[in-house]
Each structure stands twice: as C-alpha cells, then as structure tokens.
N, C-alpha and C positions, 0 to 999 in steps of 0.2 A: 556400380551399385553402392560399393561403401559409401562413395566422396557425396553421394545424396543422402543416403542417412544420415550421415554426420551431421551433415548441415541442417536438416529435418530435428535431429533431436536440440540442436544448438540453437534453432529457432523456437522448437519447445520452450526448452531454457528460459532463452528471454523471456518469451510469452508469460511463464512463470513467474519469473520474476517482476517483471512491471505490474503482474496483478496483484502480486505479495505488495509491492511498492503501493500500489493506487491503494486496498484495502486497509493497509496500515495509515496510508496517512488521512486517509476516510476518517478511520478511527480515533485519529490523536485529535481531529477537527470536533467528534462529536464530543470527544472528556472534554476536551477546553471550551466547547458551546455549553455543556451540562454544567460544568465546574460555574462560569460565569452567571450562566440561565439561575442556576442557587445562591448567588449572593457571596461566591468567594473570595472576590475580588473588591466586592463594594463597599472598603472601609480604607480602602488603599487611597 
C-alpha cells in the first residue's frame, strides 16, 4: 500500500508541476504578445 502512494503522490507532483510549467509559460507568451501588440518594440 505505501509503494502505491508514493508513487500516486509523485505523480501528483509532476502533474503539478507541468501545469505550473504550461501556465507560466502561457503567461510569459501573453506579456511579450501585449508588450509587442503596444508598440514596444517598434522603434528597434
């Protein structure tokens, strides 16, 4: 019974963590579409 929780909560984990991953880089996608989208870039 332990050696399956473990593995259950360890799979958790990841789970966690690649959605932390997927939503942060979601986010860094829309500042740099918004940054761009307003002309921050457009003198470079």
């Amino acid at each position: 019974m332990k050696s399956s929780e473990g593995s259950n909560s360890l799979r958790k984990k990841l789970q966690n963590s690649i959605f932390k991953f997927i939503l942060i880089s979601i986010g860094i996608s829309v500042v740099i579409f918004s940054y761009q989208k307003d002309g921050l870039f457009f003198g470079i």
